[in-house]
C-alpha positions as CSV (number, residue, x, y, z in Angstrom):
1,X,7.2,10.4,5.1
2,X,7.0,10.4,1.2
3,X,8.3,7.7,-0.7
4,X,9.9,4.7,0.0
5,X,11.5,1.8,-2.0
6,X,12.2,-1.4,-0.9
7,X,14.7,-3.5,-3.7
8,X,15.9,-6.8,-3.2
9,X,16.3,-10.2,-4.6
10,X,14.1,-13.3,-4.2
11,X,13.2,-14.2,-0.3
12,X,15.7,-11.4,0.7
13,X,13.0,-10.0,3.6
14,X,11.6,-7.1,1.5
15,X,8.4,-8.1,2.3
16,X,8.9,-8.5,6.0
17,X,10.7,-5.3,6.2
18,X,8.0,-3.4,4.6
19,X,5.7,-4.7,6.6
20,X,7.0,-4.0,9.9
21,X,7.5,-0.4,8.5
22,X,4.1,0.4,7.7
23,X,3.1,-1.3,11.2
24,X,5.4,0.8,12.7
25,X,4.6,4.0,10.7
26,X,0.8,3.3,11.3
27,X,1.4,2.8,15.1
28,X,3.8,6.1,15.6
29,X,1.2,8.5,13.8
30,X,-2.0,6.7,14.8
31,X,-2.9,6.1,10.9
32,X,-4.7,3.0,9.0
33,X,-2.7,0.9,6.8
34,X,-3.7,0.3,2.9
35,X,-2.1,-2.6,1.1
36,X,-2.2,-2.4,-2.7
37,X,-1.6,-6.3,-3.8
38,X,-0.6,-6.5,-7.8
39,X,-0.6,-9.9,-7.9
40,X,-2.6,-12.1,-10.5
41,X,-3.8,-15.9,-9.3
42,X,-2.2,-17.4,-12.6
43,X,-1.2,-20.8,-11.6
44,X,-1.6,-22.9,-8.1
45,X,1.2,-22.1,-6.4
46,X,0.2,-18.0,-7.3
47,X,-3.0,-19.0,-5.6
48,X,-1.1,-20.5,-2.1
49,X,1.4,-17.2,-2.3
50,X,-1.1,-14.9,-2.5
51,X,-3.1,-17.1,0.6
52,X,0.0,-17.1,2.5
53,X,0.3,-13.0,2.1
54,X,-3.1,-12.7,3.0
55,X,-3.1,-14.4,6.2
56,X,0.0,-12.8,7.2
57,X,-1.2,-9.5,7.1
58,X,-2.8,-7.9,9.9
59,X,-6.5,-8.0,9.8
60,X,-7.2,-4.4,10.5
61,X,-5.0,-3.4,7.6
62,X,-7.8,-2.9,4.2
63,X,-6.2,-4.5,1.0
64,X,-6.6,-3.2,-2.6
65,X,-6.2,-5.7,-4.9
66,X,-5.3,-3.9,-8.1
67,X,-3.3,-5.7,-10.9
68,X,-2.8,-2.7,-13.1
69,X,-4.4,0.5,-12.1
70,X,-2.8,0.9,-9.3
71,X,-2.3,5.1,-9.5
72,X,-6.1,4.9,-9.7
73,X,-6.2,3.3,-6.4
74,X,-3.6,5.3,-5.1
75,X,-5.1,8.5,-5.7
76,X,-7.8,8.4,-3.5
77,X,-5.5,7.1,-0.5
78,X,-2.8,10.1,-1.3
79,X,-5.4,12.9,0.5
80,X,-6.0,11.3,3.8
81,X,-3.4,10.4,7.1
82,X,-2.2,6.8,6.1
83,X,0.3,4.6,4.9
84,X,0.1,2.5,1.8
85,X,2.2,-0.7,0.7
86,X,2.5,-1.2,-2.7
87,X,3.4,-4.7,-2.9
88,X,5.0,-5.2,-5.4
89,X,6.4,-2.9,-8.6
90,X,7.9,-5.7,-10.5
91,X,4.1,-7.4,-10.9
92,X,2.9,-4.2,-11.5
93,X,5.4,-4.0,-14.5
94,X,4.8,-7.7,-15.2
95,X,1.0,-6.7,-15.7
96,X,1.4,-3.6,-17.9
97,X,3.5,-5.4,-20.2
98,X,1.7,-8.9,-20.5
99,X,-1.9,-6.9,-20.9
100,X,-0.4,-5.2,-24.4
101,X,0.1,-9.0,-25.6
102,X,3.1,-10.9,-27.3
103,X,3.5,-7.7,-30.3
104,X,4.3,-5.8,-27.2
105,X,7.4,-3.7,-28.3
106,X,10.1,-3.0,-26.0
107,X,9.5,1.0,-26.3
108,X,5.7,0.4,-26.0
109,X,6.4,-1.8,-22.7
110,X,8.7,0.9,-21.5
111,X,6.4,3.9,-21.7
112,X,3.0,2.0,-20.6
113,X,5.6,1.1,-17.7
114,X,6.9,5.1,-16.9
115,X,3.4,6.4,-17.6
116,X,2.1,4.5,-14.6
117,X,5.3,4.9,-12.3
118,X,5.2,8.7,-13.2
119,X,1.4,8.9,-12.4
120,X,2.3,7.2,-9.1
121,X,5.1,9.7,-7.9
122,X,3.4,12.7,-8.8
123,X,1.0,11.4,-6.3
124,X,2.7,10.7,-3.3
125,X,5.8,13.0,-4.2
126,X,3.8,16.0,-2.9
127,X,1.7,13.8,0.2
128,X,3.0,14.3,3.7
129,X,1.9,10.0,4.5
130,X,4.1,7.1,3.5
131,X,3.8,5.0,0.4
132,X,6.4,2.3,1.1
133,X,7.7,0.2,-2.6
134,X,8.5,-3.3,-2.8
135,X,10.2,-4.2,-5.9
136,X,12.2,-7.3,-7.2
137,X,16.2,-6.0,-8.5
138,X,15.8,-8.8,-11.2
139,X,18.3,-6.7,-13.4
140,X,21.3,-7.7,-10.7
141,X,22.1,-10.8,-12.2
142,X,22.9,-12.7,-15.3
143,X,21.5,-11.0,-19.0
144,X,18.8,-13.8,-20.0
145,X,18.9,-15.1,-23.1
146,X,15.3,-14.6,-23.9
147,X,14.4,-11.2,-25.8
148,X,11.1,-11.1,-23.2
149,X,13.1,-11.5,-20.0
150,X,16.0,-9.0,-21.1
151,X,13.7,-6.2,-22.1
152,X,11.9,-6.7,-18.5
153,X,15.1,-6.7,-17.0
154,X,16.2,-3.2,-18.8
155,X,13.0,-1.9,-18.1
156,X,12.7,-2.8,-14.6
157,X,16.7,-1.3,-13.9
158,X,15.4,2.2,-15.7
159,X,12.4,2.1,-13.3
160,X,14.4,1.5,-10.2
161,X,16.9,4.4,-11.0
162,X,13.3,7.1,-11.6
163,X,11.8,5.7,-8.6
164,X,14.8,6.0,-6.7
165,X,15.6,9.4,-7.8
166,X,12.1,10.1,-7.0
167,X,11.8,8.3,-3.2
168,X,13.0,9.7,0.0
169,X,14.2,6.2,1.2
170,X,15.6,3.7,-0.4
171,X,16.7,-0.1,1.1
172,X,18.3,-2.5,-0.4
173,X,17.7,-5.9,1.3
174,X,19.8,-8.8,1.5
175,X,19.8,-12.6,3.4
176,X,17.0,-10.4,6.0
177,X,19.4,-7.4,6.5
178,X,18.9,-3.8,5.2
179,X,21.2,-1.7,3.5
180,X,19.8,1.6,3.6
181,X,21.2,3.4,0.3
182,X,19.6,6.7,0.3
């Protein structure tokens, strides 16, 4: 119960593993499972990833598509016996940033970024049901050379370490496998 993050690369299985967590977590306590998609249709292959997701999930399970305000959609789910998969933090981020526009500065992106990951663990911090986090590690790699892309990488590496701090669990997935670090 409580919080739990789910890191990884690209096509590393956080997904799948997430999944098959909630499934399991909903089956063991008898609980409905809430799926809070963040992600934004922007181009066509966006469009076919988010079909593919869609399909793949369980039809009994209700989905919350919710780009942005996704503590507001959390908060009502915190009260009651569920689980919740918040799939994924890094669009979340991703979101927040792009919505302030291209004068976005770094600091701004930063706290618009904590404000909402703070608002979402001081929900669930304190809730005896699971949320489970998928988030990309895009900081564990090469330092871009775009100003845009660095700044998201710091921002998303400061994240992981509060949400970390802040989870119960925390796996780090690689080639399908799970490395649970906390």
């Amino acid at each position: 119960m409580g919080i739990v993050l789910v890191l990884g690369g690209t096509k590393t299985g956080k997904t799948s593993f997430a999944e098959n967590r909630a499934a399991v977590y909903s089956e063991t306590h008898n609980v409905p499972v809430y799926y809070i998609a963040t992600a934004r249709p922007f181009d066509s292959e966006m469009v076919e990833r988010i079909a593919r997701h869609r399909a793949h999930r369980p039809a009994h399970w209700e989905t919350i598509e919710e780009p942005v305000k996704v503590s507001a959609a959390l908060e009502p789910l915190a009260g009651g016996s569920n689980v919740v998969l918040l799939d994924c933090l890094t669009l979340l981020m991703t979101n927040l940033i792009f919505d302030r526009g291209e004068n976005c500065s770094a600091s701004e992106a930063q706290d618009v970024v904590f404000q909402e990951l703070q608002r979402i663990i001081d929900i669930f911090s304190q809730c005896e049901n699971e949320l489970i986090i998928i988030s990309n590690q895009v900081e564990n790699g090469l330092v871009s050379e775009h100003q845009w892309a660095r700044m998201f990488q710091d921002i998303a590496g400061m994240a992981h370490q509060k949400l970390a701090s802040a989870a119960d669990k925390v796996f780090m997935m690689n080639a399908g496998l799970p490395l649970q670090l906390k």
